[in-house]
MARDRENLUM-466414 format. One record per residue (C-alpha): residue in three letters; y, x, z. Coordinates in nm, 4 decimals, always signed. Each point is the difference from the previous one (the first is absolute). Example, Ala and Ser with C-alpha at 12.3 -4.5 7.8 and 13.67 -1.06 7.14 Angstrom:
<nodes>
[Ala,[-0.4500,+1.2300,+0.7800]]
[Ser,[+0.3440,+0.1370,-0.0660]]
</nodes>
This chain:
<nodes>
[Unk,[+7.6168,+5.1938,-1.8202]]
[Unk,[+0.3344,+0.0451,-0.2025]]
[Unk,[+0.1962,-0.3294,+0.0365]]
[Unk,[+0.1448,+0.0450,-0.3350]]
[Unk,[-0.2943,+0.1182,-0.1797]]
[Unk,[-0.1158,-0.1949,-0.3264]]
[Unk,[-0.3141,-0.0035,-0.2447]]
[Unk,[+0.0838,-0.0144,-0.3340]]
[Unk,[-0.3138,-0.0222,-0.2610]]
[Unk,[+0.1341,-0.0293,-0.3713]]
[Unk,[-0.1895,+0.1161,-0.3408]]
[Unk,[+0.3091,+0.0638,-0.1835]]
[Unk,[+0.1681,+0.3168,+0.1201]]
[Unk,[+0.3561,-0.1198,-0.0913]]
[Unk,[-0.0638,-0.2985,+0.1921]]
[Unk,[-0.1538,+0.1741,+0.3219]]
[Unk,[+0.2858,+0.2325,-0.0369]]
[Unk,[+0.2919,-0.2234,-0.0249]]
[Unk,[-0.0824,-0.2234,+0.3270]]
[Unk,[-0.1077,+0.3245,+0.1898]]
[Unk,[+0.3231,+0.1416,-0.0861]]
[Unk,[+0.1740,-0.2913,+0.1071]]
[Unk,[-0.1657,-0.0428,+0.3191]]
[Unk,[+0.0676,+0.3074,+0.0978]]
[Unk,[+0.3370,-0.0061,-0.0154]]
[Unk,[+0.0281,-0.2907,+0.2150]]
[Unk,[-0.1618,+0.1889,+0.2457]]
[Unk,[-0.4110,-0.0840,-0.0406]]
[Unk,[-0.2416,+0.2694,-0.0310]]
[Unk,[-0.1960,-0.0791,-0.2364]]
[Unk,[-0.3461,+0.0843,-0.1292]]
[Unk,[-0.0941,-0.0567,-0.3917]]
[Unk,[-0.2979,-0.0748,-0.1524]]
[Unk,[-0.1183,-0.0164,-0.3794]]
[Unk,[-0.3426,-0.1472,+0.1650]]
[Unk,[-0.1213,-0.2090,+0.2998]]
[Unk,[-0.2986,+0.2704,+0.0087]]
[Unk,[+0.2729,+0.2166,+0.1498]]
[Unk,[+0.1895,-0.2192,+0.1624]]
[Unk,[-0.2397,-0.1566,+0.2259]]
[Unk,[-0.0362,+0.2693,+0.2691]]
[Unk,[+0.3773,-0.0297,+0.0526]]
[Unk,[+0.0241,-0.3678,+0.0416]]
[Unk,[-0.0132,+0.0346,+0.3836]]
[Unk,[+0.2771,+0.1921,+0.0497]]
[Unk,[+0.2386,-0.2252,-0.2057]]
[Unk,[+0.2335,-0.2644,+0.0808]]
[Unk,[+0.0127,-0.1871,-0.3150]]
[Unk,[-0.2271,+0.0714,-0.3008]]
[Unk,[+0.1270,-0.0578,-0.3467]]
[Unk,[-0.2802,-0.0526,-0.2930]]
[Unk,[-0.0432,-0.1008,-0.3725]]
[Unk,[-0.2810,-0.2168,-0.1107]]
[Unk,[-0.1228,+0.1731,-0.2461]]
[Unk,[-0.1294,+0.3388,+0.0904]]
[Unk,[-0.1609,+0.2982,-0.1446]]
[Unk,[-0.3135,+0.1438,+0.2075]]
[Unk,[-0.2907,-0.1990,+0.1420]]
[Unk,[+0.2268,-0.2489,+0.1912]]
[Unk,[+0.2060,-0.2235,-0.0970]]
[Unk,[+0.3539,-0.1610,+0.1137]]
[Unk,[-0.2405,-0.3082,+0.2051]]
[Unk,[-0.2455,+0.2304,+0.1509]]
[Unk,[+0.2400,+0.1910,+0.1091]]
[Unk,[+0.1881,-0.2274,+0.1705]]
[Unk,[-0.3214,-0.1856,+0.1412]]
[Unk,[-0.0822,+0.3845,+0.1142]]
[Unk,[+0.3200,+0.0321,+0.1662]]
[Unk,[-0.0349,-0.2941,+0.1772]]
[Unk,[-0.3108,+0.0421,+0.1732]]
[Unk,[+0.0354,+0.3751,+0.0977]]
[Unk,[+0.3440,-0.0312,+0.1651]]
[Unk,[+0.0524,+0.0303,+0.3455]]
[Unk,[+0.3137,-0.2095,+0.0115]]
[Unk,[+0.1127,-0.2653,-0.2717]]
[Unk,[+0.1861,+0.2593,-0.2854]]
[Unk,[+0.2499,-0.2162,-0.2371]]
[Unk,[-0.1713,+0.0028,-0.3641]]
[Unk,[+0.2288,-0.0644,-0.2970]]
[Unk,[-0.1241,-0.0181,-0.3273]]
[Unk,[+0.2105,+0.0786,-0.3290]]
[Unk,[-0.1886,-0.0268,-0.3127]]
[Unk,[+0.0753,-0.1684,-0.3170]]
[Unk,[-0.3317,-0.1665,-0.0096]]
[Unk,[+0.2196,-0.3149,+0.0464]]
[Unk,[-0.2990,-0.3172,-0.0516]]
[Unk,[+0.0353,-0.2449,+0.2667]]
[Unk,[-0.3935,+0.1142,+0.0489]]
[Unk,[+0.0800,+0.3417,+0.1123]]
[Unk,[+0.2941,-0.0527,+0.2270]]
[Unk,[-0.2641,-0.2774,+0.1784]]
[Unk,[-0.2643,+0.2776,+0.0478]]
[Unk,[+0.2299,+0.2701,+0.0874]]
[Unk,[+0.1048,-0.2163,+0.2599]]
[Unk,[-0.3711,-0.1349,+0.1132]]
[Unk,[-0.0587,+0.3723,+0.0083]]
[Unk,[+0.2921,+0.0847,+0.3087]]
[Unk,[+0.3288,+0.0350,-0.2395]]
[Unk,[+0.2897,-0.1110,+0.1728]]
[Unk,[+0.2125,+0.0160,-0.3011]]
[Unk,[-0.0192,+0.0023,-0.3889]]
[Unk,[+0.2855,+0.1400,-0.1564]]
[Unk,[-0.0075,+0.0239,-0.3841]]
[Unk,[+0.1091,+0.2599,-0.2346]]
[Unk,[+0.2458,+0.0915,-0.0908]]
[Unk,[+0.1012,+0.0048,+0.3461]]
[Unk,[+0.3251,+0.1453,+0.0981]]
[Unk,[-0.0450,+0.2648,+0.3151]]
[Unk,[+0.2614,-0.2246,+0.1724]]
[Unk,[-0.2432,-0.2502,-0.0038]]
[Unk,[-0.2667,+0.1811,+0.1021]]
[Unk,[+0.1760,+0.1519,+0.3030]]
[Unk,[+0.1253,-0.3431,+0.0962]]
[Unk,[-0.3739,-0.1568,-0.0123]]
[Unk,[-0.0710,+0.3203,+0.2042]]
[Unk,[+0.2805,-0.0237,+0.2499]]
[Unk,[-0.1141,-0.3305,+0.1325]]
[Unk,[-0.3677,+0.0149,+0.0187]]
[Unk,[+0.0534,+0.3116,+0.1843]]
[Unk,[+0.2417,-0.1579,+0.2463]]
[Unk,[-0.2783,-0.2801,+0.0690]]
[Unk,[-0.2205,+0.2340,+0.0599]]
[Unk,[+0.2005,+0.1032,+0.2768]]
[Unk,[+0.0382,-0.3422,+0.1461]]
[Unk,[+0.4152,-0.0013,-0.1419]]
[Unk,[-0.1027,-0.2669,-0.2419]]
[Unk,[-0.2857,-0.2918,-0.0810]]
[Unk,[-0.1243,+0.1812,-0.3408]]
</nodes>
């Protein structure tokens, strides 16, 4: 598994674009997404998986993080970005396996900070 590589699973293609972009440059490979129907079979080899809510396809943001959760072999950080923003989602997202729940707009910084740190607990660096 590539230490650096990250799942990204956005419907709007300037969206998935901009954070791939950005992640790559700070030195993640990254894999994008426009649905979780072709994400899933790349969840495994991912450190971190990035995911909107709401998806196009027959799963959605939640069922594809619930997915992710029970197929992994080890524990993958899951942050959601979404501007789905209702108290009510960011509680299921959560219940579901998020570990974060960034809303839009939100600034690649951000998202690469958020990133940076669950990553590093993942690794035993840091209590995520």
């Amino acid at each position: 598994m590539n230490s650096r590589n990250v799942v990204i699973v956005e419907p709007h293609d300037d969206s998935r674009e901009m954070y791939a972009d950005y992640l790559r440059t700070r030195g993640f490979t990254v894999q994008a997404f426009a649905t979780a129907d072709e994400a899933l079979p790349h969840t495994d080899s991912a450190v971190a998986i990035i995911t909107a809510l709401a998806l196009r396809g027959s799963v959605d943001g939640i069922e594809f993080i619930e997915r992710s959760r029970t197929s992994e072999v080890h524990r993958i950080p899951i942050l959601v970005v979404t501007s789905l923003v209702f108290a009510s989602y960011r509680r299921r997202a959560i219940s579901a396996g998020a570990d974060v729940f960034l809303r839009k707009p939100c600034s690649p910084d951000d998202l690469l900070h958020e990133l940076d740190y669950l990553i590093a607990g993942t690794h035993g660096n840091s209590s995520a």
